[in-house]
Gaussian input, Z-matrix of N, CA and C with variables (Angstrom, degrees):
# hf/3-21g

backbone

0 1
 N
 C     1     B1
 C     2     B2     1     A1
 N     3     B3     2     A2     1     D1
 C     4     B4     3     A3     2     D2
 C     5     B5     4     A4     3     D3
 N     6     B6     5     A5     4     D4
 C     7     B7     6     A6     5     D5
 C     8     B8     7     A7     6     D6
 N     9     B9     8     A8     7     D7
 C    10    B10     9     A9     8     D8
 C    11    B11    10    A10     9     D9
 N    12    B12    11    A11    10    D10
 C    13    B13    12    A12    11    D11
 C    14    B14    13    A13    12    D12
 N    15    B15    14    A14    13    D13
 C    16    B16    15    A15    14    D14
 C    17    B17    16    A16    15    D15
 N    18    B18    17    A17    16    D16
 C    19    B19    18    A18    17    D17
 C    20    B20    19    A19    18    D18
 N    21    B21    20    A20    19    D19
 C    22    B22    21    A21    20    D20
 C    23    B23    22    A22    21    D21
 N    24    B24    23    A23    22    D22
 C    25    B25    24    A24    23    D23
 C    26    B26    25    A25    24    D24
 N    27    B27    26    A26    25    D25
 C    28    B28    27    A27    26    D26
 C    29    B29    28    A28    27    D27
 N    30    B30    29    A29    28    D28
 C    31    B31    30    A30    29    D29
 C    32    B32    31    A31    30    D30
 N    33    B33    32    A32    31    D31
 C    34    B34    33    A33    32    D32
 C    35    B35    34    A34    33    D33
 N    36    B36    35    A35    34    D34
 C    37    B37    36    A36    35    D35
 C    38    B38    37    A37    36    D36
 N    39    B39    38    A38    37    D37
 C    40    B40    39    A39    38    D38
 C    41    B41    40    A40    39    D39
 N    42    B42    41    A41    40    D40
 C    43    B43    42    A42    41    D41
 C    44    B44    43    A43    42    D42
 N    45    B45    44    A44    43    D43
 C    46    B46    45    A45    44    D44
 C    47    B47    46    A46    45    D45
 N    48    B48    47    A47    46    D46
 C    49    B49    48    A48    47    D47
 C    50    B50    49    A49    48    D48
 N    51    B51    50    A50    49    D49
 C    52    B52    51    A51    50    D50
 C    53    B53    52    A52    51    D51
 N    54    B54    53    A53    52    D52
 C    55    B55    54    A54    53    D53
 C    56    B56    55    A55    54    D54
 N    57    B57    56    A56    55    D55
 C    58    B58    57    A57    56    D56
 C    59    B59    58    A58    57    D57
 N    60    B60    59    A59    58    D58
 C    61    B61    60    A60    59    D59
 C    62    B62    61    A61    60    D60
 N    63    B63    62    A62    61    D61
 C    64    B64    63    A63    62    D62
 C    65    B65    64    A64    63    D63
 N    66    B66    65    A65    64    D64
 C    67    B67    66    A66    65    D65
 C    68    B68    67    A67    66    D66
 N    69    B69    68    A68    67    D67
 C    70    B70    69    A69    68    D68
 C    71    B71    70    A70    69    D69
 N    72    B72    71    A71    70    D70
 C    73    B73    72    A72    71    D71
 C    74    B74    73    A73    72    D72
 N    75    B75    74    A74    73    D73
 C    76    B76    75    A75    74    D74
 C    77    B77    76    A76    75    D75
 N    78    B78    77    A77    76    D76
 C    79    B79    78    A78    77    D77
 C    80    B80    79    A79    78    D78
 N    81    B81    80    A80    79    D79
 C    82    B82    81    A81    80    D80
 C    83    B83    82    A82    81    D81
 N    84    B84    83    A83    82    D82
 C    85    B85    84    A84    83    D83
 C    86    B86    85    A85    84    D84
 N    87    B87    86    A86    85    D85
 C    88    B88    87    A87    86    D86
 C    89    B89    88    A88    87    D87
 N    90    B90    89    A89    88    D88
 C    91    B91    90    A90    89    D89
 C    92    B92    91    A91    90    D90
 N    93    B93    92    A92    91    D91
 C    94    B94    93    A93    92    D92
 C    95    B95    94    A94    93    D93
 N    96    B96    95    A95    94    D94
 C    97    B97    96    A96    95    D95
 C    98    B98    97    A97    96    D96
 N    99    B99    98    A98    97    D97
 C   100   B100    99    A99    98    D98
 C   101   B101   100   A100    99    D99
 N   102   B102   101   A101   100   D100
 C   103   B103   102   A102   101   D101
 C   104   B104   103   A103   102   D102
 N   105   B105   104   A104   103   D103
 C   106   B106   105   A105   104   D104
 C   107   B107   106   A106   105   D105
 N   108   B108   107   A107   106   D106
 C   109   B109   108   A108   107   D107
 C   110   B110   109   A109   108   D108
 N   111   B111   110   A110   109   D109
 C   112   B112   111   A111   110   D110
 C   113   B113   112   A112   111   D111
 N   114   B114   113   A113   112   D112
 C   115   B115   114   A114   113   D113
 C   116   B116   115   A115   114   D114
 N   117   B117   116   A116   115   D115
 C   118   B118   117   A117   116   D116
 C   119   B119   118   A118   117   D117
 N   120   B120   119   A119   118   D118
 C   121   B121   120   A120   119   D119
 C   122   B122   121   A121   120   D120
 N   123   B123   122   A122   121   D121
 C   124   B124   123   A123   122   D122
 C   125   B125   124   A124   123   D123
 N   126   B126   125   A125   124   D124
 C   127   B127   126   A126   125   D125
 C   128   B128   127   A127   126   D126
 N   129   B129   128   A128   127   D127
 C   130   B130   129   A129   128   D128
 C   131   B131   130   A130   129   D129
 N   132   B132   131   A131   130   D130
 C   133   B133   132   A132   131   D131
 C   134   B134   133   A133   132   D132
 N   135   B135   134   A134   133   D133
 C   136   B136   135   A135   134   D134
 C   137   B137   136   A136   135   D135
 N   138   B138   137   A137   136   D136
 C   139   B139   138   A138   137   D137
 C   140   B140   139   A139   138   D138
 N   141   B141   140   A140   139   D139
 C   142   B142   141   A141   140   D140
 C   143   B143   142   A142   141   D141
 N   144   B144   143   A143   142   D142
 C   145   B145   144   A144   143   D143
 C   146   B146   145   A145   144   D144
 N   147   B147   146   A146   145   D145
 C   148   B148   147   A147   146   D146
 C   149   B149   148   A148   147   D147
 N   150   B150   149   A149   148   D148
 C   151   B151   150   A150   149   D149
 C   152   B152   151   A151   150   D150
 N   153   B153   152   A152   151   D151
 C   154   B154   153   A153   152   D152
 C   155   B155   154   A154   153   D153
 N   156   B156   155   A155   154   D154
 C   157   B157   156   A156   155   D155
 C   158   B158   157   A157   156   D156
 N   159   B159   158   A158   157   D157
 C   160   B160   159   A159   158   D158
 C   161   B161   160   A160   159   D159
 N   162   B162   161   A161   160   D160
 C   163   B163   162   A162   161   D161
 C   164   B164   163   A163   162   D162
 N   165   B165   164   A164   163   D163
 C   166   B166   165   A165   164   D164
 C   167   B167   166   A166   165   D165
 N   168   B168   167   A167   166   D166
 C   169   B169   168   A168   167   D167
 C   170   B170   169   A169   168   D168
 N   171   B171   170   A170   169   D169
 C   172   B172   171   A171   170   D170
 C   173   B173   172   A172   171   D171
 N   174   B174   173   A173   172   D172
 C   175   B175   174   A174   173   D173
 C   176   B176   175   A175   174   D174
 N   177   B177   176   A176   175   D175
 C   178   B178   177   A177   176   D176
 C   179   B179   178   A178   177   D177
 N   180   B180   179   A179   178   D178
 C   181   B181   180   A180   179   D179
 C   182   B182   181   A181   180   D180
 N   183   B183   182   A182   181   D181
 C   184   B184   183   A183   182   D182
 C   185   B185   184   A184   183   D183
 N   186   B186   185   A185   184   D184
 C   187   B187   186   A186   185   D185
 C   188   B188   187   A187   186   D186
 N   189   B189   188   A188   187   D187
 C   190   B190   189   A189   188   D188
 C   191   B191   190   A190   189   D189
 N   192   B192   191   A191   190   D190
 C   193   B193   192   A192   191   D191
 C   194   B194   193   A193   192   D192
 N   195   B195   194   A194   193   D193
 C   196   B196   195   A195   194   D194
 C   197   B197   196   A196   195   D195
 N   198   B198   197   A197   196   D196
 C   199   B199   198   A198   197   D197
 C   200   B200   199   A199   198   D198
 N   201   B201   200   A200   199   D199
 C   202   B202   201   A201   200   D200
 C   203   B203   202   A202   201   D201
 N   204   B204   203   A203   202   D202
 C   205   B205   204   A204   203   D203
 C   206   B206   205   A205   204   D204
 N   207   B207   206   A206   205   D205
 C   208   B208   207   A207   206   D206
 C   209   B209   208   A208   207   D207
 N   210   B210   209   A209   208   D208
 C   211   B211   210   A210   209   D209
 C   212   B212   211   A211   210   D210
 N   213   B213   212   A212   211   D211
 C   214   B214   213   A213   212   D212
 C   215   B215   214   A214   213   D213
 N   216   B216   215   A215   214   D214
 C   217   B217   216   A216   215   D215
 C   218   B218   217   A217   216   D216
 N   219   B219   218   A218   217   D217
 C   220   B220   219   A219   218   D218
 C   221   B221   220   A220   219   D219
 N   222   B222   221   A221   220   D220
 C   223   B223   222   A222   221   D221
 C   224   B224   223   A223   222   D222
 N   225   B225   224   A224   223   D223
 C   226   B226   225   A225   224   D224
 C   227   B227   226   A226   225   D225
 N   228   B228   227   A227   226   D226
 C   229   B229   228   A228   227   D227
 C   230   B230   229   A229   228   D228
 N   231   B231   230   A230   229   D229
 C   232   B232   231   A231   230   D230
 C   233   B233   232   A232   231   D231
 N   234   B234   233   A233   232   D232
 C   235   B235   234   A234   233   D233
 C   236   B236   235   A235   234   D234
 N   237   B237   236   A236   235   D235
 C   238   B238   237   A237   236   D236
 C   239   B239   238   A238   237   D237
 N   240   B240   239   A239   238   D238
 C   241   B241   240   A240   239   D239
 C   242   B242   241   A241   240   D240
 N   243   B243   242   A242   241   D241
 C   244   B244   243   A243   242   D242
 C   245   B245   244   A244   243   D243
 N   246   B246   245   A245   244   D244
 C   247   B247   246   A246   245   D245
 C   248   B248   247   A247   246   D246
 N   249   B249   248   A248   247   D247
 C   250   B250   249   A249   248   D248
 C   251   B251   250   A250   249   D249
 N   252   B252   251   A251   250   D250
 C   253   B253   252   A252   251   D251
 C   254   B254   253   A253   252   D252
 N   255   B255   254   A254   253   D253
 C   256   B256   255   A255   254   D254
 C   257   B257   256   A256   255   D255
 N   258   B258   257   A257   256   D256
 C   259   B259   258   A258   257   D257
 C   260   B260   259   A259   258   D258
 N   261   B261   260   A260   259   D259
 C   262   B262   261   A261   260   D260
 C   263   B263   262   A262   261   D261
 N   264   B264   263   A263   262   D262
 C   265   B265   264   A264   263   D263
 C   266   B266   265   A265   264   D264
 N   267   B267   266   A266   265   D265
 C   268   B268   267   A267   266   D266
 C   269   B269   268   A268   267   D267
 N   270   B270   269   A269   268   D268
 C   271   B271   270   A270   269   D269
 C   272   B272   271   A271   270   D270
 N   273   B273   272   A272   271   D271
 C   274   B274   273   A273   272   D272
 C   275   B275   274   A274   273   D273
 N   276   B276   275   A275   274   D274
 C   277   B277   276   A276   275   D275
 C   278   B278   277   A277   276   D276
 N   279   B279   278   A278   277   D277
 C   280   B280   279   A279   278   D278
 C   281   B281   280   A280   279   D279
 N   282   B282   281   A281   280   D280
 C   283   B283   282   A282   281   D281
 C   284   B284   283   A283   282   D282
 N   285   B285   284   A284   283   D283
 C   286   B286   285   A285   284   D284
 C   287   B287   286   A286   285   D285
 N   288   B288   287   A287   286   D286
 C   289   B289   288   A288   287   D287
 C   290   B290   289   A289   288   D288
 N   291   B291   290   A290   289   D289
 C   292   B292   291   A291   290   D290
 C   293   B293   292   A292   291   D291
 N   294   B294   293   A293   292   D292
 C   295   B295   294   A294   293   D293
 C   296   B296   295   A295   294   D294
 N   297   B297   296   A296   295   D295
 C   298   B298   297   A297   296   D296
 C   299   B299   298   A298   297   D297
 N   300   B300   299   A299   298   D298
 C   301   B301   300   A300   299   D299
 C   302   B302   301   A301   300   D300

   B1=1.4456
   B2=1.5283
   B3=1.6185
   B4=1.7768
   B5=2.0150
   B6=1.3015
   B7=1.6201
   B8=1.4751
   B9=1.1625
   B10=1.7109
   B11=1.2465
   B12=1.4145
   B13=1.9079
   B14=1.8462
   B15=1.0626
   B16=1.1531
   B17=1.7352
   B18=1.3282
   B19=1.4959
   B20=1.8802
   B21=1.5567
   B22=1.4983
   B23=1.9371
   B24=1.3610
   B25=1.0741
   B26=1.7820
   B27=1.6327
   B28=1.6466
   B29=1.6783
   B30=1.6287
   B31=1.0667
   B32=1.5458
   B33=1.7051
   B34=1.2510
   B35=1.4936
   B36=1.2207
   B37=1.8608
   B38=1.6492
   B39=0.9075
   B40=1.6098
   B41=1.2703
   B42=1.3945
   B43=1.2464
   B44=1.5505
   B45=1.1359
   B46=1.7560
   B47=1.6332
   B48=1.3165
   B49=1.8812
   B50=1.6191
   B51=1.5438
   B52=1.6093
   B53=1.5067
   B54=1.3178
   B55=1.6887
   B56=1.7641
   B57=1.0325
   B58=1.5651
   B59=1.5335
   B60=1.3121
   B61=1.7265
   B62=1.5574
   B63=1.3579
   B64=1.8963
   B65=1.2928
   B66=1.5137
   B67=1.4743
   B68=1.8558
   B69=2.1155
   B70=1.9679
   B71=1.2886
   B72=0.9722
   B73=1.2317
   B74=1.5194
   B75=1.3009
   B76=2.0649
   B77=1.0595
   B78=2.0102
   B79=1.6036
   B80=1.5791
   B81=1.8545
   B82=1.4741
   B83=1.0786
   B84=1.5852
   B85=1.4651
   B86=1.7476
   B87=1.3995
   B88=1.5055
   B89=1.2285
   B90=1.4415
   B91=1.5090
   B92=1.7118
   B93=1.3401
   B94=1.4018
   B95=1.6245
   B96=1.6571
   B97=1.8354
   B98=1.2572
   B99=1.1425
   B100=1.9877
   B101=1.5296
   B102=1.4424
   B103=1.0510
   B104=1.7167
   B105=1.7916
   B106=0.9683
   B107=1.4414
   B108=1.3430
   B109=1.8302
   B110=1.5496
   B111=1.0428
   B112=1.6019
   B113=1.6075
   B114=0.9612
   B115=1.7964
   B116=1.0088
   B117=1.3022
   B118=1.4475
   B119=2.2500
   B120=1.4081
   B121=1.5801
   B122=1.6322
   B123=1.5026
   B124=1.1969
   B125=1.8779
   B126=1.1829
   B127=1.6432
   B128=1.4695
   B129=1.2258
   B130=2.2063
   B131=1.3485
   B132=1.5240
   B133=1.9972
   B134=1.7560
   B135=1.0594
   B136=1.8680
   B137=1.0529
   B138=1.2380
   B139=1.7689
   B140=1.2905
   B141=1.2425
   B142=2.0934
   B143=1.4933
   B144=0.9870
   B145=1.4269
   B146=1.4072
   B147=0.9192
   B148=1.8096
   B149=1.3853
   B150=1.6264
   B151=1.5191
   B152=1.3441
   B153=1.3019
   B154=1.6353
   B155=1.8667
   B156=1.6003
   B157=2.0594
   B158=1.5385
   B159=1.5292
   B160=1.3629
   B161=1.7578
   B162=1.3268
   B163=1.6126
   B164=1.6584
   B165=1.8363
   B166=1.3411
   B167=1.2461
   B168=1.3633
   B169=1.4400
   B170=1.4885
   B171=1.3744
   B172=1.7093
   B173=1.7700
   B174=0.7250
   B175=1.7010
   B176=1.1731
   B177=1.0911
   B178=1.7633
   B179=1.6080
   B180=1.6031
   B181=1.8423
   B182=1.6068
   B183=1.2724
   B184=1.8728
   B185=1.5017
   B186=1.7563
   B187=1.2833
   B188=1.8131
   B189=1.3396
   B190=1.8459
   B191=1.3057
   B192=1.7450
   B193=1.6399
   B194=1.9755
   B195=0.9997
   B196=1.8685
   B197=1.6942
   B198=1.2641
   B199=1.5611
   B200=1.5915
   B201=0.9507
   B202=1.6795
   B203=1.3901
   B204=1.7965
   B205=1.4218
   B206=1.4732
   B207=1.0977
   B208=1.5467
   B209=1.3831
   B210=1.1147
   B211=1.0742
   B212=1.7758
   B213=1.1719
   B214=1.3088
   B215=1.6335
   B216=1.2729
   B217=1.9224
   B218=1.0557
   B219=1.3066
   B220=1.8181
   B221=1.2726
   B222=1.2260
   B223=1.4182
   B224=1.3616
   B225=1.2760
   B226=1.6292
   B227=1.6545
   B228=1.0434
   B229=1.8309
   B230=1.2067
   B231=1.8320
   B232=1.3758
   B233=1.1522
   B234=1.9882
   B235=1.5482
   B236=1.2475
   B237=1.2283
   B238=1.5855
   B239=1.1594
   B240=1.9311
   B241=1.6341
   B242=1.4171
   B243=1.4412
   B244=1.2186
   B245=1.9073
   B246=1.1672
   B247=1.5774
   B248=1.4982
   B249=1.6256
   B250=0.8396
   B251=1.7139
   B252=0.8858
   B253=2.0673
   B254=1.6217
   B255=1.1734
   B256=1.4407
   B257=1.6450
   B258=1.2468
   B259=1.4859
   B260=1.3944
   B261=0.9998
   B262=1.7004
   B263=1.5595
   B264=1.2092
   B265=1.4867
   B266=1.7544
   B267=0.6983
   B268=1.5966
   B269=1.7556
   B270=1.4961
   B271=1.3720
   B272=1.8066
   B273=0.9454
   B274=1.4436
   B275=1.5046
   B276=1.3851
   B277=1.4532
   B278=1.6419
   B279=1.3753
   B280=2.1049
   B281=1.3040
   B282=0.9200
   B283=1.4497
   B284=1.5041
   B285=1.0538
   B286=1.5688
   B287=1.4717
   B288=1.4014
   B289=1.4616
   B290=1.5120
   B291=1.1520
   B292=1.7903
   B293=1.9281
   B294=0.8697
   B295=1.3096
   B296=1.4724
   B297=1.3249
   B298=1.4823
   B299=1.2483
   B300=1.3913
   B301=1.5822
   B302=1.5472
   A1=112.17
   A2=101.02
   A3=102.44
   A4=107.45
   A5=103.33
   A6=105.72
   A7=83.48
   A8=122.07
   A9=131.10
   A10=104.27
   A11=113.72
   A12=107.89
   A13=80.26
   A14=153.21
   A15=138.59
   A16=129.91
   A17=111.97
   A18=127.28
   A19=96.36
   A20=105.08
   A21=106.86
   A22=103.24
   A23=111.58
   A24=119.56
   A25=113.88
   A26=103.07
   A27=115.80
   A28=89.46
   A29=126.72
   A30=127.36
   A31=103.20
   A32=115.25
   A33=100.34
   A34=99.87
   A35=117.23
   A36=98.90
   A37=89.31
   A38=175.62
   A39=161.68
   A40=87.39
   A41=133.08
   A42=125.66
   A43=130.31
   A44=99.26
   A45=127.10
   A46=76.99
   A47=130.77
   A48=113.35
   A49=113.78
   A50=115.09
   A51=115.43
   A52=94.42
   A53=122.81
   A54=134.48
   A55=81.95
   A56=137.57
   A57=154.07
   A58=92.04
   A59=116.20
   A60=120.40
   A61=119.09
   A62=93.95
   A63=99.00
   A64=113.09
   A65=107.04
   A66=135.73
   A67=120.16
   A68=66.31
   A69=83.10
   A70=131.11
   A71=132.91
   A72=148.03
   A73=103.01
   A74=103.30
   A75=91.98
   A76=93.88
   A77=133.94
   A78=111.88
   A79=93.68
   A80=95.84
   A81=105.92
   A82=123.18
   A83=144.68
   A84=151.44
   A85=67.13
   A86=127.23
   A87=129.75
   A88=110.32
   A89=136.39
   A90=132.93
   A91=85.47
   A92=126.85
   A93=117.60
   A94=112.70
   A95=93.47
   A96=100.13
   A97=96.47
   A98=113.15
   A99=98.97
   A100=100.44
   A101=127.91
   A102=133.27
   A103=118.67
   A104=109.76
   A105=112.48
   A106=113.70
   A107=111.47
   A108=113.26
   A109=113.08
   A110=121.47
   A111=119.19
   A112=87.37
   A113=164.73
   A114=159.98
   A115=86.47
   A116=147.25
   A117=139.43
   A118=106.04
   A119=84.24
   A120=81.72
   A121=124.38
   A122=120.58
   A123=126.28
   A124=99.48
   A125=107.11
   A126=122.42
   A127=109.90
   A128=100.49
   A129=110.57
   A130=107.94
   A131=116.17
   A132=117.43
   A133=81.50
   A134=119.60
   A135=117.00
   A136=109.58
   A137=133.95
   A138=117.02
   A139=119.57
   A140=106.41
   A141=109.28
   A142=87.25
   A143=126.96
   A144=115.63
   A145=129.06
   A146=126.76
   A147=123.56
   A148=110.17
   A149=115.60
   A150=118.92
   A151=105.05
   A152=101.63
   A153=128.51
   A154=95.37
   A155=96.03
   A156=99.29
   A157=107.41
   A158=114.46
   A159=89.84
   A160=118.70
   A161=111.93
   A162=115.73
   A163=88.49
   A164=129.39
   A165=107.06
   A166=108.95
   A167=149.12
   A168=145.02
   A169=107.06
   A170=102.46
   A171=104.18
   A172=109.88
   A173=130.13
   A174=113.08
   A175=119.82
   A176=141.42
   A177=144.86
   A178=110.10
   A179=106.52
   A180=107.07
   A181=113.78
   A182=99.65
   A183=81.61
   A184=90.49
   A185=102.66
   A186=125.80
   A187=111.69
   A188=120.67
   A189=105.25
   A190=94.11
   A191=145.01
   A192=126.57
   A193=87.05
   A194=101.46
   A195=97.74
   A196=107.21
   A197=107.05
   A198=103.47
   A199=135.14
   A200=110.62
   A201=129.89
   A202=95.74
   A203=135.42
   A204=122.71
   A205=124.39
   A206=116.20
   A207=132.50
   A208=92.77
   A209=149.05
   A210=152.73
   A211=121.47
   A212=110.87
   A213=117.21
   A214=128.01
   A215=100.32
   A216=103.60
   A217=100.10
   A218=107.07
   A219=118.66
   A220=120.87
   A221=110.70
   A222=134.28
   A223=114.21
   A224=123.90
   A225=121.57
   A226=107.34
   A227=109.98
   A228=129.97
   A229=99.82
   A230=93.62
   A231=104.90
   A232=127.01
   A233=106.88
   A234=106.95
   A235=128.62
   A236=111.01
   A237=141.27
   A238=110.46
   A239=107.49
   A240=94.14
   A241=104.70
   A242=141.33
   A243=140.83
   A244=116.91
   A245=90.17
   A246=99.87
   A247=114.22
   A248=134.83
   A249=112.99
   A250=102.63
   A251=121.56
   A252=100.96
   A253=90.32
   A254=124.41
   A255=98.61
   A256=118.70
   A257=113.48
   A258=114.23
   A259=131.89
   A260=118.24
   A261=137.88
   A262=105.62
   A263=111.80
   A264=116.09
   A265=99.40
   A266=124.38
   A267=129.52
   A268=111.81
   A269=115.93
   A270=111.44
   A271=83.37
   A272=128.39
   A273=132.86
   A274=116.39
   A275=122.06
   A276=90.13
   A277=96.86
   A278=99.58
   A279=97.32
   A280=94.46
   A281=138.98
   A282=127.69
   A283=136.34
   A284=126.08
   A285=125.22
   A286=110.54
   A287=138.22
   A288=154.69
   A289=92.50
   A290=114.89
   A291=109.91
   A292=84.95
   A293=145.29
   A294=154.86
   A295=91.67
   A296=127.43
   A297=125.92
   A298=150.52
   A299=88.28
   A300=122.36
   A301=104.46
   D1=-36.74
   D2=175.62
   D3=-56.99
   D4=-24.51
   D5=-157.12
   D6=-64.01
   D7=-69.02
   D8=-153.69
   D9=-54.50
   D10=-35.80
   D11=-165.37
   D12=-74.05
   D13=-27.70
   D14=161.59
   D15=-61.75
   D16=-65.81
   D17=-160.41
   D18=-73.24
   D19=-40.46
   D20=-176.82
   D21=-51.96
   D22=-79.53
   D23=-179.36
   D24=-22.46
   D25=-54.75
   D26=-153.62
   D27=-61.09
   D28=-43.94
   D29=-142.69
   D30=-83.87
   D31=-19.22
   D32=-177.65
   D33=-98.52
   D34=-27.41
   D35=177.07
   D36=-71.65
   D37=97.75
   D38=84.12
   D39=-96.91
   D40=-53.36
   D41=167.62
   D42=-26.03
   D43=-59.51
   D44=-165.08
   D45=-76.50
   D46=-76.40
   D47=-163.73
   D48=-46.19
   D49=-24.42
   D50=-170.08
   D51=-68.84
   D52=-60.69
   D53=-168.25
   D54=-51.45
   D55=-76.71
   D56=-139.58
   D57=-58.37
   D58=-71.25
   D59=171.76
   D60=-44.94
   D61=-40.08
   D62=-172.19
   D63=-56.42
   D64=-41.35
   D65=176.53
   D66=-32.46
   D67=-69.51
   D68=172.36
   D69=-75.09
   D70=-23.19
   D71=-175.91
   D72=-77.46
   D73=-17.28
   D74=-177.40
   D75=-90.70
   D76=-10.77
   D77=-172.40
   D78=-87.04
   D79=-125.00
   D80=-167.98
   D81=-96.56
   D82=178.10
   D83=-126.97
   D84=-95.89
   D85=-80.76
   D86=-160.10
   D87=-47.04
   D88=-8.81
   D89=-164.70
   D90=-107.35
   D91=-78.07
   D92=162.76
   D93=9.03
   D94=-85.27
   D95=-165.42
   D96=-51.70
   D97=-46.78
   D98=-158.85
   D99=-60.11
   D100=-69.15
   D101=162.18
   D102=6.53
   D103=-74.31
   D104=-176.99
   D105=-67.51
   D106=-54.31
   D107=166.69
   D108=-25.92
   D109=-40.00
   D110=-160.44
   D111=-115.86
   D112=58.14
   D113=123.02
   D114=-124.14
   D115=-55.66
   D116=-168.18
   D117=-19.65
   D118=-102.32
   D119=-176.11
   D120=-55.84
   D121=-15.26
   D122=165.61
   D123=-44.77
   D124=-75.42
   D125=-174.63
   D126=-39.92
   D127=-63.75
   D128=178.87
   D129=-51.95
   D130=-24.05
   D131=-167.58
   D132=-83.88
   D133=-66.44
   D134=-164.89
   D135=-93.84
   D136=17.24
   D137=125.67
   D138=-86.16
   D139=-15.32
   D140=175.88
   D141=-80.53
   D142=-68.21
   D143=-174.20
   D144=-59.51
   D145=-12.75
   D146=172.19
   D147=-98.85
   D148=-17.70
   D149=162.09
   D150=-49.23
   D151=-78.72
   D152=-171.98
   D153=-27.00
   D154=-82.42
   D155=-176.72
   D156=-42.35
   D157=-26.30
   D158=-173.93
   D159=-88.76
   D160=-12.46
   D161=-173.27
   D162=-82.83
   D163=-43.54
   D164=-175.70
   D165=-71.28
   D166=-33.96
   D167=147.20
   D168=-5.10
   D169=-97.30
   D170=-178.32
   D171=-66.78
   D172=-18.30
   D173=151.34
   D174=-53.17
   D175=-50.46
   D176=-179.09
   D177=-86.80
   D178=-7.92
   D179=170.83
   D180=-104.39
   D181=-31.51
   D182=-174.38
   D183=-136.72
   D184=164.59
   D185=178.57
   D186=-39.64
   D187=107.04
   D188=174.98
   D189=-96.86
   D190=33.77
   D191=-176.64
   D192=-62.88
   D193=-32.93
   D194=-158.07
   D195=-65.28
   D196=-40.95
   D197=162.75
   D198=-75.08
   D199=139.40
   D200=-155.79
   D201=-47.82
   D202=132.33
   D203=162.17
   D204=-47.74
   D205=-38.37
   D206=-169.36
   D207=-72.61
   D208=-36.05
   D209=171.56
   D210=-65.09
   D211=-58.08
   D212=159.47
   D213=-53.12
   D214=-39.97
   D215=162.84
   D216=-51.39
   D217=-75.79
   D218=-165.69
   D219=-16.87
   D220=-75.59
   D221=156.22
   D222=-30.54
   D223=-62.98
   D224=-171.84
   D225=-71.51
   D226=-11.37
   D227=169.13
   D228=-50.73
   D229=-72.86
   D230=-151.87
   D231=-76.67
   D232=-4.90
   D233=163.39
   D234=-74.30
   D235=-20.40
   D236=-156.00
   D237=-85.07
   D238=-56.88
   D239=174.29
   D240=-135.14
   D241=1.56
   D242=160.57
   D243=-57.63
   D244=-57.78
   D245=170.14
   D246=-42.71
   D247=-58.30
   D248=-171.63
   D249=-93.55
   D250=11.58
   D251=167.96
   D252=-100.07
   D253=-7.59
   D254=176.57
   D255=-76.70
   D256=-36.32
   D257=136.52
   D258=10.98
   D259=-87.31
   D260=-169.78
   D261=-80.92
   D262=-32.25
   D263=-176.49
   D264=-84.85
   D265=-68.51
   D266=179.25
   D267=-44.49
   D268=-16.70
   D269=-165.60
   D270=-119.79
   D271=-48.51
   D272=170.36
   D273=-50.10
   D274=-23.53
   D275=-171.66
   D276=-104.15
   D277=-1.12
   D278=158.50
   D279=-61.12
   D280=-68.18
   D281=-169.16
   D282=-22.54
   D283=63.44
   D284=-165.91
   D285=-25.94
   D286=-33.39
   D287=-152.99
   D288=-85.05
   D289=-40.10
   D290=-155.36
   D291=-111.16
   D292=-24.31
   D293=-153.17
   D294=-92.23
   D295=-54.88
   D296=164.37
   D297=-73.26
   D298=-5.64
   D299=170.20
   D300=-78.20

């Protein structure tokens, strides 16, 4: 039940960006870029993030002895504090101001 409150959601916003891109891409070369500029890190933030919910999901549901420890930290790391600096970096380097800096 944890999977769906995840995969349901992910599949219709990936949905909603395919219609959204399909859209832009039929106008002009400048509607394109912008287009991609602005879904770009939208997409990379909630697939980093539904990865992340989904490995602690099945970490706290089924047995991980079979997966590597070093592996399981990693992961619980990278939900913890990778996820949110990826954030600021992904929305910041749209930023022409900080991008030229």
């Amino acid at each position: 039940e944890h999977l769906i409150s995840i995969c349901v959601p992910l599949i219709l916003i990936l949905y909603t960006y395919i219609k959204i891109l399909r859209v832009c891409f039929s106008g002009s070369k400048q509607t394109r870029q912008k287009a991609v500029s602005t879904c770009t890190p939208h997409l990379v933030y909630l697939l980093n993030f539904s990865f992340g919910c989904y490995f602690q999901i099945l970490q706290s549901r089924f047995d991980m002895s079979r997966v590597p420890n070093v592996l399981r930290v990693f992961l619980s790391l990278y939900f913890i504090i990778l996820q949110p600096l990826l954030n600021p970096i992904m929305y910041g380097m749209g930023m022409s101001k900080i991008r030229n800096a």
